[in-house]
C-alpha positions in Angstrom: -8.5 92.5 245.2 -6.5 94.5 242.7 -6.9 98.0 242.0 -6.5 99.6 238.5 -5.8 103.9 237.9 -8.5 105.0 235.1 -6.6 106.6 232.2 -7.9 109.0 229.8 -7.0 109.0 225.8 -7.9 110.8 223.4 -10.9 113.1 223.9 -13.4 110.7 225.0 -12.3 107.5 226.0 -10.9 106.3 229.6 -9.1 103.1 229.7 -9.1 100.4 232.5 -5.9 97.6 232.0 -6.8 94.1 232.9 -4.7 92.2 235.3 -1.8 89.6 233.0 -3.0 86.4 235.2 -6.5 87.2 234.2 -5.7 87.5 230.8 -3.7 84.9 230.4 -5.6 82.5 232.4 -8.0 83.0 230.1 -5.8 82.7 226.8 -7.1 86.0 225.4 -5.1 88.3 222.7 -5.3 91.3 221.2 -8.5 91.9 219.7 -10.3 89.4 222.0 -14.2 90.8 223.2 -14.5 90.8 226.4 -17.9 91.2 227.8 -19.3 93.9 230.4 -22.4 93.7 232.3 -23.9 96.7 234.6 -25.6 95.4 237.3 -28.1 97.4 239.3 -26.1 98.1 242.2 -23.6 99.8 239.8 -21.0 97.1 239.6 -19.7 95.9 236.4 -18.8 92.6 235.6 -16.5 91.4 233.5 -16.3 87.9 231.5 -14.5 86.6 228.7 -17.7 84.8 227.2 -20.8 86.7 226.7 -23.4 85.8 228.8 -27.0 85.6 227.1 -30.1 84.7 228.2 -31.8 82.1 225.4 -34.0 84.3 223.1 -37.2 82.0 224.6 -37.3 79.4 227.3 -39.6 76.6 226.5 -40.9 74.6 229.0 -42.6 71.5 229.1 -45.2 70.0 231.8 -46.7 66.2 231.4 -49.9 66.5 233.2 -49.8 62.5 233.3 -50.4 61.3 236.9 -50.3 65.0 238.7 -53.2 65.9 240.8 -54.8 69.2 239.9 -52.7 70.5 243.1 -49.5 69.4 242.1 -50.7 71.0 237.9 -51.4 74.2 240.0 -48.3 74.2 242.0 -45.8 73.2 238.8 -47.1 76.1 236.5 -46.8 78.3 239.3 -43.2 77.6 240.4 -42.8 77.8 235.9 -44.2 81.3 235.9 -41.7 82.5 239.1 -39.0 81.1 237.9 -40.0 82.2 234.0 -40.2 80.8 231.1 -41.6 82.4 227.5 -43.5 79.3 226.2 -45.1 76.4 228.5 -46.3 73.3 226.3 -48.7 71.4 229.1 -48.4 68.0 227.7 -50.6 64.4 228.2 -49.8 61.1 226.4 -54.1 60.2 226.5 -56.0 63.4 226.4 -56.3 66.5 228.8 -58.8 66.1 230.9 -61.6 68.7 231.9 -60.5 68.9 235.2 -56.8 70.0 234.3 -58.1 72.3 231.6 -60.0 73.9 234.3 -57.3 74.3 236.9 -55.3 75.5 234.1 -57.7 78.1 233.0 -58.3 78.8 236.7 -54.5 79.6 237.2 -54.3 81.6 234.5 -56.5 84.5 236.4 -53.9 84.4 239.4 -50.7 85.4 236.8 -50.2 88.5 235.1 -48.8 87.9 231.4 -49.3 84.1 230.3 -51.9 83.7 227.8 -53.1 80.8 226.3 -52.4 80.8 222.7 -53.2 77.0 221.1 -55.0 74.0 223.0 -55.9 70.2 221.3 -56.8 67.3 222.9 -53.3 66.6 224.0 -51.7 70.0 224.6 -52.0 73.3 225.9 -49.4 75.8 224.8 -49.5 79.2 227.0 -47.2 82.2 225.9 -45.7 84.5 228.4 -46.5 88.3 226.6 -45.1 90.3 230.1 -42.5 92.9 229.5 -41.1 92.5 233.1 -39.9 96.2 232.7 -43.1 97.9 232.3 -43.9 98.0 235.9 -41.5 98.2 238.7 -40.8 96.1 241.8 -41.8 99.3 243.7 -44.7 100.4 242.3 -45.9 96.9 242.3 -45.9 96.7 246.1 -47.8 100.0 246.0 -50.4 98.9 243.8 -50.6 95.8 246.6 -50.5 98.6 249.4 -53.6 100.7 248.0 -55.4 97.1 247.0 -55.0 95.8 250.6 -55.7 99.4 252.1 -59.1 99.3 250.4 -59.9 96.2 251.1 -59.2 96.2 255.0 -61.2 99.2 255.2 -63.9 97.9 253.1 -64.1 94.9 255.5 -64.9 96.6 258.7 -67.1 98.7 256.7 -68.9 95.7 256.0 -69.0 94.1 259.1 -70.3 97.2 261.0 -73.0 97.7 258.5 -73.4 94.6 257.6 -73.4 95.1 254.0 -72.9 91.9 251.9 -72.1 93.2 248.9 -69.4 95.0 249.7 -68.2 92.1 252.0 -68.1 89.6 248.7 -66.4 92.7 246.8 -63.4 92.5 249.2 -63.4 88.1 249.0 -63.2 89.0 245.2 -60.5 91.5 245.3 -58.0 89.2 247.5 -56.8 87.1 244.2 -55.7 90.6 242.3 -53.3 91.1 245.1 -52.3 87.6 244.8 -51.4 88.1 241.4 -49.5 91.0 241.7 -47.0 89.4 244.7 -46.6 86.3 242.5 -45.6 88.8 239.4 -43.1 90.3 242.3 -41.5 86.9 243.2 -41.1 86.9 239.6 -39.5 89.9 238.7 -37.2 89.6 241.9 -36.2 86.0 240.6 -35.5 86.8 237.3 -33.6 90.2 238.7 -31.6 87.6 241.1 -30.4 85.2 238.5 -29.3 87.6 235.2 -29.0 91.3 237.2 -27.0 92.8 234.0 -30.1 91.8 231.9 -33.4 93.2 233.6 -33.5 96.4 234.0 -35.8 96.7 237.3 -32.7 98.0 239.3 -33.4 95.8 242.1 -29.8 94.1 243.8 -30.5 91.1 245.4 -30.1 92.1 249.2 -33.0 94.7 248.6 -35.3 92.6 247.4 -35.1 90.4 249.7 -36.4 93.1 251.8 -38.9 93.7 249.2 -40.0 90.0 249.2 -40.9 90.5 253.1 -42.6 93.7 252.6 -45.1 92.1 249.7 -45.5 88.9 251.7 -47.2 91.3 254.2 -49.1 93.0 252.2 -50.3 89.6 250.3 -51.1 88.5 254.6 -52.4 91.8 255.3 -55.3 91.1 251.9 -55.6 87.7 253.5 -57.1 89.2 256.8 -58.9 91.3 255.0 -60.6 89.0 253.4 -61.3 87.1 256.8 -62.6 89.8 258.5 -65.0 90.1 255.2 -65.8 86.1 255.9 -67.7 87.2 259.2 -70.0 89.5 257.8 -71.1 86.9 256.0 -71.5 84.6 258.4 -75.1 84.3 259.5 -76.5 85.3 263.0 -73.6 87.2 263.8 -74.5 90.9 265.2 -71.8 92.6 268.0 -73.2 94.5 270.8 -73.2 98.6 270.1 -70.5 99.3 272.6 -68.4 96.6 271.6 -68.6 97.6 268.2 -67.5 100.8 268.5 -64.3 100.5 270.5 -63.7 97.5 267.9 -63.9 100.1 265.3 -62.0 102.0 267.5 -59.2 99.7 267.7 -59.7 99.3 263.7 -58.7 102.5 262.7 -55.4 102.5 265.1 -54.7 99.1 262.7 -55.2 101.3 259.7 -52.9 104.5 261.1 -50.8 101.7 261.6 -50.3 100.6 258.1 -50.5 103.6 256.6 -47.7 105.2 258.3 -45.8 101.9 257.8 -46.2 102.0 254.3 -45.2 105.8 254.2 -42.1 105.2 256.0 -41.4 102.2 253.2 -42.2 103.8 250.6 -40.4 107.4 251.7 -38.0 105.3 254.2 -38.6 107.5 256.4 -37.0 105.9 259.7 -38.8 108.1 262.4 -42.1 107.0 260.7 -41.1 103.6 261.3 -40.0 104.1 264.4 -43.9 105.5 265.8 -45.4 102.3 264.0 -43.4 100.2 265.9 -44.8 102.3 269.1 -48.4 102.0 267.8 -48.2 98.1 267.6 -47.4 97.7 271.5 -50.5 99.7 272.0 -53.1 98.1 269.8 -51.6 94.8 271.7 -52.3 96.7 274.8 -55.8 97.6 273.7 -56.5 94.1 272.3 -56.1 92.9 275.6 -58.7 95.1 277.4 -60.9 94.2 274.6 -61.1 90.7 274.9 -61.8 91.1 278.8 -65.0 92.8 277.7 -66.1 90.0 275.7 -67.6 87.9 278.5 -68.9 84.0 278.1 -68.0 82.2 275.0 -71.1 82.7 272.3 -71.8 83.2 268.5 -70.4 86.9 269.6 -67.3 85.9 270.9 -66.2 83.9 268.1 -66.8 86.6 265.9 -65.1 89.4 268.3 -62.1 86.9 268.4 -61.7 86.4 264.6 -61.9 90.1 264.0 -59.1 90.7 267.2 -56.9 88.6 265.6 -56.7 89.7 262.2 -56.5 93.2 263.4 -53.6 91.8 265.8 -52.0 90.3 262.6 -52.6 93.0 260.6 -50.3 95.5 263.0 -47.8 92.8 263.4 -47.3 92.8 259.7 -47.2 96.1 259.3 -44.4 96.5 262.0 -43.0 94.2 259.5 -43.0 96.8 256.9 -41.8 99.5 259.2 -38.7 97.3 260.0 -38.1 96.6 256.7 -37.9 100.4 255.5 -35.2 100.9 258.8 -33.2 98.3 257.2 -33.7 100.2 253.7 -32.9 103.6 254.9 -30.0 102.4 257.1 -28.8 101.3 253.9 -29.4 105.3 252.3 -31.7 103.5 249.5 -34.0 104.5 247.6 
């Protein structure tokens, strides 16, 4: 590594000089650009050639001999990796099926649209400006979504509303979206970091990824603990019910303060989830000693344990990942 003094000239301007070998190597004269990017960790790179990314990035998908999973899968891993124009594409005709699981997909991304369709093509536009909503305040819109709906859940389960139990199914795909427009923006961060100005480096978001790969987990078991109050014949003895309730809002003081100590990295926060995830285990245990003989009660006790299990262990996911963050004296 070479270092360089900063000069100052003038009344405004400070001057770096660039190493000879560099120059040279490069076969640069007087009056050459040279090109600096500002990444988001503060760096500055420096290139001879300008690094651009293509005004739009057009993609193309055949649909020809792809299962509706593998259509599903393709446009997904086109969206992550982004692209401003996908042409889906089919020699014959597009089929009802695909157009389905096309418009189907199209509610789990944020920005695509779908601007033209024939027979034979499907042409959807990407209209997301990447930099209206930040990495961070995505993960706490997927914080207060998966908050709601865990809480919603046992609401419906100990009341055993319906309703509200379908409400949370519904609500699980919003949070899906929102983790895939993450994996996105943390992509697109990754590969150009002097062009998207989400001021994300790389080694934070992969702690970012983690964190919004819990909350997408912690909407899953949500949603599976909404699943049993829908289930029919399924009714939990009075006691039972209330130390599982019990046991439910520990789960939710659990992810709360996790999320606070992300969000504020607040280390010592972290520290007390980690402390309340040894005794939810340690309650879970008692808990399924009181559950007796396997029966229709059981199995629901048991699906409802282990989500709530699941649920603190990702949420002492969260806490670890705001130690690592505030060892790091981010923000």
């Amino acid at each position: 590594m070479e270092t360089r003094k900063i000069q100052f000239t003038g009344r405004s301007t400070y001057l770096v000089s660039l190493p000879k070998a560099w120059v040279r190597a490069r076969k640069l004269k007087v009056g050459d650009l040279v090109y600096i990017t500002e990444n988001p960790d503060g760096t500055l790179t420096l290139s001879s050639r300008g690094k651009r990314r293509d005004p739009r990035v057009v993609v193309s998908l055949d649909v020809d001999d792809l299962a509706p999973e593998m259509i599903e899968r393709r446009i997904i891993a086109h969206y992550i990796s982004g692209f401003d124009v996908l042409n889906i594409k089919s020699k014959t005709r597009i089929t009802s099926d695909v157009r389905r699981v096309v418009g189907q997909i199209m509610q789990r991304i944020i920005g695509p649209e779908i601007i033209e369709e024939t027979a034979e093509h499907i042409t959807i536009q990407d209209l997301l400006d990447m930099t209206d909503l930040s990495p961070k305040n995505v993960l706490r819109r997927m914080y207060l979504m998966g908050a709601s709906m865990f809480i919603n859940a046992m609401e419906a389960v100990k009341d055993a509303e319906e309703e509200l139990a379908r409400s949370v199914i519904d609500r699980d795909v919003d949070v899906d979206r929102l983790y895939l427009l993450l994996c996105r923006q943390l992509t697109e961060s990754a590969r150009q970091p002097g062009e998207i100005k989400i001021g994300v480096p790389p080694e934070i978001g992969l702690q970012y990824l983690l964190v919004a790969k819990s909350f997408e987990r912690i909407a899953d078991h949500s949603t599976r603990i909404a699943e049993v109050a829908l289930m029919q014949g399924t009714s939990i003895d009075g006691s039972l019910m209330e130390d599982i309730t019990a046991l439910s809002h520990e789960t939710f003081e659990c992810l709360e303060k996790a999320s606070e100590a992300f969000f504020a990295l607040r280390e010592d926060t972290a520290n007390h989830v980690l402390e309340y995830r040894k005794r939810i285990r340690k309650r879970s245990r008692q808990l399924f000693g009181d559950v007796g003989e396997p029966s229709s009660q059981a199995y629901v006790v048991f699906s409802i344990m282990d989500s709530l299990l699941r649920i603190a262990g990702y949420s002492a996911d969260i806490a670890e990942a705001a130690i690592n963050l505030a060892g790091r004296g981010e923000d």
